[in-house]
C-alpha positions as a Markdown table, in Angstrom:
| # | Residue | x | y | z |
|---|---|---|---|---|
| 1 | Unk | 0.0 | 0.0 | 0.0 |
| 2 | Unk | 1.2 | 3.8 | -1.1 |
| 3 | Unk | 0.3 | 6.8 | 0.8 |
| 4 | Unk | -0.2 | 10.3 | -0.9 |
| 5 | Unk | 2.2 | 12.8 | -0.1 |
| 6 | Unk | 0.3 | 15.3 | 0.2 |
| 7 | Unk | -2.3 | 14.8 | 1.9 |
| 8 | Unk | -2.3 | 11.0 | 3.3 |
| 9 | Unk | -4.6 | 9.3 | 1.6 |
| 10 | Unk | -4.2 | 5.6 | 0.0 |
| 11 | Unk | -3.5 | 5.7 | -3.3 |
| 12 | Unk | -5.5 | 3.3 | -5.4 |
| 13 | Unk | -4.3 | 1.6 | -9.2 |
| 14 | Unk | -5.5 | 3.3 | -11.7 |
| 15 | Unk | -5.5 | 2.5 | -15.5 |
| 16 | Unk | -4.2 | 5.8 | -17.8 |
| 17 | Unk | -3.1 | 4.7 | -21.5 |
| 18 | Unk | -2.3 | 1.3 | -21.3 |
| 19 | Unk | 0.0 | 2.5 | -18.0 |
| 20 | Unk | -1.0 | 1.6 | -14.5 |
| 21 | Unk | -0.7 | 4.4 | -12.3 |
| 22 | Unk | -1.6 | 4.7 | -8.6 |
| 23 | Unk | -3.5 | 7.6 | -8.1 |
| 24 | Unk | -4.5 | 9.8 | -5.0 |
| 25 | Unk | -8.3 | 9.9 | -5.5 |
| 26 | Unk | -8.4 | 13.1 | -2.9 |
| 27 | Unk | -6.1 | 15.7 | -4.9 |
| 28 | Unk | -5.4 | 13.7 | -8.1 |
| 29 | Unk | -1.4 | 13.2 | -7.6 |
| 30 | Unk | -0.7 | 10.4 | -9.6 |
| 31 | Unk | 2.4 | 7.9 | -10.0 |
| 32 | Unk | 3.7 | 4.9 | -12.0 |
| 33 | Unk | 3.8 | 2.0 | -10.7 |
| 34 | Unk | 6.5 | -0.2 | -11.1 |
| 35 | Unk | 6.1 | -4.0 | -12.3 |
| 36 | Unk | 7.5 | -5.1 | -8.8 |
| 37 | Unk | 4.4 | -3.2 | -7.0 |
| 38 | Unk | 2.0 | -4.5 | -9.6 |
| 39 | Unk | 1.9 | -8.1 | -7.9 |
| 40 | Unk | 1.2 | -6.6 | -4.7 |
| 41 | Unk | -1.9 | -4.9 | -5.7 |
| 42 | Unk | -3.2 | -8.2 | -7.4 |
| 43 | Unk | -6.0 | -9.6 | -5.1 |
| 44 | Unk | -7.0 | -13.1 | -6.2 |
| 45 | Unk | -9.5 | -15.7 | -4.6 |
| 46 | Unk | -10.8 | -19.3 | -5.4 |
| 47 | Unk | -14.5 | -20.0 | -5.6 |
| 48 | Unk | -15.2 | -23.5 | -4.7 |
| 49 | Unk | -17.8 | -25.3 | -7.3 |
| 50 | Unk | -20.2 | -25.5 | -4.7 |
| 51 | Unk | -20.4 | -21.8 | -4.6 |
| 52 | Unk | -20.6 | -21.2 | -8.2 |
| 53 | Unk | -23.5 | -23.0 | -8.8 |
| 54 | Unk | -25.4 | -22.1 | -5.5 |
| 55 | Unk | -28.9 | -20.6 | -6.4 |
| 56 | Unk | -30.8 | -17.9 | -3.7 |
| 57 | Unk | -34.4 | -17.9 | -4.2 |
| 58 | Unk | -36.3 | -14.9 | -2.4 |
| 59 | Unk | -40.1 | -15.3 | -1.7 |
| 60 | Unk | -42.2 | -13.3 | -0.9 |
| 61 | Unk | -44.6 | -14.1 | 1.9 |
| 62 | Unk | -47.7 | -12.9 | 2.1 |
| 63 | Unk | -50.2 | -12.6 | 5.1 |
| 64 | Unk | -53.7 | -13.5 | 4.7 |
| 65 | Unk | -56.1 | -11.8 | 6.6 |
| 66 | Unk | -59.7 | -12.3 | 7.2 |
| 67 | Unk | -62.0 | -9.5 | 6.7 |
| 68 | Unk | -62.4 | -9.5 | 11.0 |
| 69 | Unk | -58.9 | -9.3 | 11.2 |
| 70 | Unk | -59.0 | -6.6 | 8.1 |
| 71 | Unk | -61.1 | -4.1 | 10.4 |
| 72 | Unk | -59.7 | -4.0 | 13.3 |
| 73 | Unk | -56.0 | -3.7 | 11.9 |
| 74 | Unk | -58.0 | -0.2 | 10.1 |
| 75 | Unk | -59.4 | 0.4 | 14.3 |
| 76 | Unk | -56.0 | 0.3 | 15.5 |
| 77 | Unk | -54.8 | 2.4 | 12.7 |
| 78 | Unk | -57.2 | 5.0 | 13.3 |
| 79 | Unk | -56.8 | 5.4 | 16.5 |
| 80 | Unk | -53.1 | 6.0 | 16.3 |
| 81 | Unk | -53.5 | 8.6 | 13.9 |
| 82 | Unk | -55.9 | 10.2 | 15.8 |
| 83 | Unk | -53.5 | 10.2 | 18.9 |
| 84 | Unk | -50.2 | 11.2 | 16.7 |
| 85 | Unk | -52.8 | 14.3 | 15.8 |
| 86 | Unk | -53.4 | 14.8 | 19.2 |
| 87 | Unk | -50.1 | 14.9 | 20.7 |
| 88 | Unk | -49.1 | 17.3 | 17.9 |
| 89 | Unk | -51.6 | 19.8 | 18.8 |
């Protein structure tokens, strides 16, 4: 890892005309980066074949309420707006 000189912040690689540079992404100070600091800026991981072919399936659960249950959720709602209302006045 490279520090900017001028004002401390990492310096990231950067691609500029086939040249990899690192470059301060604060105040724009750039410089080239030699072959020998290439590798240590190569990151590089293994994904086991399990991994790769996992699948994630969301769903999407959904209450079912019964037209009871349907009304008095609309009750309870009311009468917390009405409170919020009250408490602001």
């Amino acid at each position: 890892m490279r520090f900017c000189p001028k004002d401390g912040t990492l310096m990231v690689p950067y691609k500029k005309d086939s040249v990899t540079v690192l470059k301060c992404p604060k105040c724009g100070y750039e410089v080239k980066l030699t072959e020998k600091a290439k590798d240590a800026y190569r990151q590089r991981a293994e994904v086991s074949e399990e991994k790769k072919r996992g699948i994630m399936i969301a769903e999407e659960k959904r209450m079912e309420y019964d037209q009871e249950e349907m009304e008095e959720l609309r009750r309870q709602l009311l009468e917390n707006l009405q409170e919020s209302e009250r408490e602001t006045d």
